[in-house]
N, C-alpha and C positions, 0 to 999 in steps of 0.2 A: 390596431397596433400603433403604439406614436413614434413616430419619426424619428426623437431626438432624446436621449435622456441623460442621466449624468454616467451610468456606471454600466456598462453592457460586458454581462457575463456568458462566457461559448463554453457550455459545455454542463450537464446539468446532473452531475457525479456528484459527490461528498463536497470536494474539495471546492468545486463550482457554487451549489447549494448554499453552503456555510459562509462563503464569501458574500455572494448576495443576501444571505439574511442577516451577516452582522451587518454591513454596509446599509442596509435598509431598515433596522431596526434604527440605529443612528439617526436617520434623516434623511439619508441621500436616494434619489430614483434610480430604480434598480432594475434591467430587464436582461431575463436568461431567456438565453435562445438555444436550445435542443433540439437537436437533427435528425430523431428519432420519436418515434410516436407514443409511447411511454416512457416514462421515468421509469430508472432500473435495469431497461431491457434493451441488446442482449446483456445479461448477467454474466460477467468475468470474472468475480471475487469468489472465494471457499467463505467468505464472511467471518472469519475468525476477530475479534477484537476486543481489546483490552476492556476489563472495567474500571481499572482506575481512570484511562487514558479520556474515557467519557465522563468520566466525573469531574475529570479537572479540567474541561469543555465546558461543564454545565452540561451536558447532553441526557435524554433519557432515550432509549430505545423500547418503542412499542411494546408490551406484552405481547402481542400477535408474531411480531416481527422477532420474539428471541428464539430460538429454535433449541438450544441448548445451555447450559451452565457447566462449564471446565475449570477442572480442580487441579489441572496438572498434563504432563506429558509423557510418552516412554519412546526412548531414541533409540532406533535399531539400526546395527551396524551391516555392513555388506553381508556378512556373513550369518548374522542372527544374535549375537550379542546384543542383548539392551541393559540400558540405563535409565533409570526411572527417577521421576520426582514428583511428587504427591502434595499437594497443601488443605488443610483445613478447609479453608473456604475459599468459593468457585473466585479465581483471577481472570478467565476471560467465558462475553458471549459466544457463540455463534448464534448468529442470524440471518436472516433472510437478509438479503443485502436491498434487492428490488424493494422490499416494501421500508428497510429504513429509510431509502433517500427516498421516496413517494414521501414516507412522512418531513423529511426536512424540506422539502419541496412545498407542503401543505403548511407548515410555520415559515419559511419565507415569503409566502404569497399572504400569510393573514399579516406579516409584518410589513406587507407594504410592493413586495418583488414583483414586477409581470414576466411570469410565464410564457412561453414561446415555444408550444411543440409542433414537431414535422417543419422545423426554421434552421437552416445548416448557412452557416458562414462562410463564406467563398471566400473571400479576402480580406486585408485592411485597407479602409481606407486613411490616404496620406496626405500630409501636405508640409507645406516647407522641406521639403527633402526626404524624411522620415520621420515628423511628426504625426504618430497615431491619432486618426479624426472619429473613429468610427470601424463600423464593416458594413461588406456588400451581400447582402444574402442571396440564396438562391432564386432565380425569376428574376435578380436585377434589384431590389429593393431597395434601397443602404440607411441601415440606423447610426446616425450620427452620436458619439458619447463623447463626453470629457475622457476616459480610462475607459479600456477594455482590460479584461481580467479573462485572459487563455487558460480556459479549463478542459480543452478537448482529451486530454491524453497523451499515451505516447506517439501517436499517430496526426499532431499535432502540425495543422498545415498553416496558422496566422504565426506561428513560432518561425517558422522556416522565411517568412515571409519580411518578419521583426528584425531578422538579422544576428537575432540573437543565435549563439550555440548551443545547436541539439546535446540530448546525450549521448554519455559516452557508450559505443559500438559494441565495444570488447568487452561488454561486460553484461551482454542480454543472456535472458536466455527466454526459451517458448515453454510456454505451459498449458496444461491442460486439467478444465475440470469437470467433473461428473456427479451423477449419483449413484451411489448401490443400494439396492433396497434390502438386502438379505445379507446380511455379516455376521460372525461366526467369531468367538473368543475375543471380541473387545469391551473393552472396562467403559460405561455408558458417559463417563464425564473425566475421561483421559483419552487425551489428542494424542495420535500415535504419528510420530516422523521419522522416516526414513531414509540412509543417507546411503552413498556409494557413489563412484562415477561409472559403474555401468548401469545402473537403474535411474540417476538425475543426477547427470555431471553437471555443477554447475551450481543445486540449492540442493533439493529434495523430494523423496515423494511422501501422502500423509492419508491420512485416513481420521477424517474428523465426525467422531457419531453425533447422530439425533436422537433428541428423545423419544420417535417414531419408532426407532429401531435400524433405520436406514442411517448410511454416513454418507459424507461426502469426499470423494478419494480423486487426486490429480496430482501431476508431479509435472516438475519444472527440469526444461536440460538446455544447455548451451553446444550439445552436440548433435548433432544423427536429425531422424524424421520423429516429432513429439510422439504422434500415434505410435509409433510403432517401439516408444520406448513404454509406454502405458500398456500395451499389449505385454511384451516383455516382463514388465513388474508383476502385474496382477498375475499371471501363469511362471513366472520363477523366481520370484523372492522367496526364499525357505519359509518367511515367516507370513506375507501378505498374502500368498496362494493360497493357503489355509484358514483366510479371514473371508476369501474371496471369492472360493474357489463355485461356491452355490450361488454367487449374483452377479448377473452383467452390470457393468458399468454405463450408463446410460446418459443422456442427454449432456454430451461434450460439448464445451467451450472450449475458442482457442484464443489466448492473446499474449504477447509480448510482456514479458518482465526487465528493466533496466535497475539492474543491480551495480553501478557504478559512483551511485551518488549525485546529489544536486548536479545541475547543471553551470558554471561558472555565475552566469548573470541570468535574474532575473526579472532584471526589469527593464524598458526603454521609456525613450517621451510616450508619456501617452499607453504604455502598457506594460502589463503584469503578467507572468505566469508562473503558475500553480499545481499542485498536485503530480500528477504522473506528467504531465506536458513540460515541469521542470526537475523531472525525476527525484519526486521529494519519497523517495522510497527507500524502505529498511535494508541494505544491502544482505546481510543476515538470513533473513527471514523473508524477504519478498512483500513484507507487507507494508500498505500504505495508506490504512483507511484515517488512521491516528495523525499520521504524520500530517495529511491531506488537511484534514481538517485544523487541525495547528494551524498550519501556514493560511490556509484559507480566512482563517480570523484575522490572524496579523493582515492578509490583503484587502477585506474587507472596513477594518478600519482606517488604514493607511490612504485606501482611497477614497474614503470618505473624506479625512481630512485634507485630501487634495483638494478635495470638490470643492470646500467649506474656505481654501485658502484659493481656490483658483492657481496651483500651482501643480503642474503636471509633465516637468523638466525632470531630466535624469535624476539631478540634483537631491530632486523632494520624490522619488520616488523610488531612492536611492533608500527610504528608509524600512524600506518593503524587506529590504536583501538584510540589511544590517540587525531587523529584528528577528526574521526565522532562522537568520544565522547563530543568535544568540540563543533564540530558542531550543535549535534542535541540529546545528553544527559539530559541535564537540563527537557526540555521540556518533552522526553520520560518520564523520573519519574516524572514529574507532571501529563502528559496524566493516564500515569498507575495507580495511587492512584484515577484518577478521576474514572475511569473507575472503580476500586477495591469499590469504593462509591454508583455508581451507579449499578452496579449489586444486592449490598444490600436491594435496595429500590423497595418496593411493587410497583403495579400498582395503591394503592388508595394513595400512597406517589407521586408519579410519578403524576398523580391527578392537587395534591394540589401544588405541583414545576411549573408546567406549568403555571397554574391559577397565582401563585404569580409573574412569572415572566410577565406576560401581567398587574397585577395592577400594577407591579412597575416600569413600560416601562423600562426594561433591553434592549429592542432594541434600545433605543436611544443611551446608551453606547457602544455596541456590534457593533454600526456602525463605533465606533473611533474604532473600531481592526485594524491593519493594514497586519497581517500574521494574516492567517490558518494552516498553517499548522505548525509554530512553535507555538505552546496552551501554553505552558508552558510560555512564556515571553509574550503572551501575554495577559498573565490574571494578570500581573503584573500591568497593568494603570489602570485597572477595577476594582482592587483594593483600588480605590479613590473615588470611588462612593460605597456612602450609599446603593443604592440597590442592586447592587451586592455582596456586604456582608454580607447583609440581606438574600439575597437568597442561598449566600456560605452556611452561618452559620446554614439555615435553614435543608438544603438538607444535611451536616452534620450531625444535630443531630438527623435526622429522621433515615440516614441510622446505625446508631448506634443502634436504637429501635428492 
């Protein structure tokens, strides 16, 4: 392992990965250092993600690594109301999450990246006051870099260290996911989500199939004990019990979701963070394999051309925040207020949102979407239609009550 390089990334997720292989496709010396002894694991993600959002990456995902092709969603209300929307052709993978970053891991290291696993990063190292010099790993070691790029996650301890502001508190919630092997009445390439605040106050719960036959089912809450709201769902949802009721839900993950939106700054002398570590997450939706990878390109280049300019001041690495801002800003604060909206809304509001969105066929508009994952721009053409406004305006004034 060498001592010294130009661009030292913690943390070896999407957001981590991507960073280091644009930054080292480019030119610059690249080394991720993982605290864990395989890439991938433990696995936290449902793997759910876009295809467009990978195309306009440039990204392929594995044949091996897709697990399924999703053509649409049906949203079930506390009560058992759903609302459906169906498209022609499949809008999102699911995947094995472990073996897609294995493979971006595998084209970061032929582009150039050194890899570093069972290597966990204690601290930063400083100088001048809080200029970022490097880190100190575990056993003592310290790789000295030009930028460090904080991709650990939300549990993200060189952030706390940075000075920078965590995210925001008031807006986690815990999740959990699994698998079932044996599911009963779901449609093979329709992702099923489920909403209420006694079943996942806070996001939802979902039931994502494989082509196995087996799905993958976990629900997020910002209330109560995760397990015991999982227990809850799967034996008294009117309509998951019955999808459920013949398989255990198996090999659980547990981890923290921040649904609050980017964290204010993202970057200091001498470092960046990325990904879940600056809460670059879909308030909405919980997901952030997209967004991650977004931003992780913008930091991968940005600090390339630090390296290339020898300039690694607020100033110039100020340009890190200004482009993911650009990129994927707008949206965050429309996600977020959406989100801030529906937490407010009872389960017998929730109800009556569903219900109206099936009299007033919103799926027929919801099929012109053309991104998922940027919401924010694209609730801008939905805006042209009478029922979608009707239904904004509705789900408004209810959660104001």
């Amino acid at each position: 392992m060498r001592s010294k390089t130009d661009i030292a990334v913690i943390g070896a997720g999407a957001a981590g990965l991507f960073s280091a292989l644009t930054a080292a496709k480019l030119g610059a010396e690249v080394v991720i250092c993982e605290e864990h002894k395989e890439i991938g694991l433990p696995n936290h993600c449902a793997g759910h993600i876009s295809i467009s959002g990978l195309e306009r990456l440039g990204l392929s995902v594995p044949a091996k690594a897709v697990e399924n092709e999703i053509k649409g969603a049906v949203f079930y209300s506390p009560s058992g109301h759903e609302f459906r929307v169906r498209l022609p052709d499949p809008v999102t993978y699911v995947i094995d999450r472990a073996a897609f970053d294995k493979h971006l891991a595998q084209v970061a290291e032929k582009a150039g990246a050194e890899l570093l696993l069972k290597t966990r990063a204690e601290s930063l190292l400083l100088s001048d006051g809080s200029f970022v010099r490097g880190v100190r790993l575990e056993g003592g070691q310290e790789l000295a870099s030009s930028v460090v790029v904080d991709a650990e996650g939300c549990a993200s301890v060189l952030l706390r260290q940075s000075g920078l502001e965590t995210f925001n508190k008031s807006l986690i919630v815990n999740a959990v996911n699994g698998v079932a092997d044996h599911i009963e009445g779901v449609e093979s390439d329709i992702v099923e989500v489920y909403l209420g605040q006694q079943y996942a106050s806070g996001l939802f719960a979902w039931i994502i199939p494989r082509r196995d036959g087996s799905a993958k089912v976990g629900l997020a809450t910002r209330v109560g004990n995760v397990q015991e709201h999982m227990k809850h769902f799967v034996k008294a949802h009117p309509v998951a019990h019955k999808k459920l009721v013949h398989s255990a839900v198996r090999d659980l993950s547990y981890h923290i979701i921040p649904l609050g939106g980017p964290i204010p700054k993202t970057y200091h002398r001498g470092f960046l963070a990325v990904g879940d570590a600056a809460s670059q997450v879909k308030p909405t939706t919980g997901g952030g394999v997209i967004m991650s990878l977004t931003c992780g390109e913008i930091a991968g280049e940005v600090t390339y051309q630090a390296v290339q300019q020898r300039d690694f001041s607020d100033d110039f690495l100020s340009r890190y925040q200004d482009r993911w801002i650009k990129a994927i800003g707008f949206d965050m604060t429309v996600m977020r207020q959406i989100r801030l909206m529906l937490n407010r809304l009872s389960d017998s509001q929730l109800d009556k949102i569903i219900s109206l969105c099936s009299q007033l066929h919103l799926d027929e508009s919801l099929r012109e979407v053309e991104d998922i994952d940027f919401q924010g721009r694209a609730i801008m053409p939905l805006l042209k239609k009478p029922s979608a406004w009707a239904i904004a305006f509705y789900s408004f004034l209810v959660s104001l009550v």
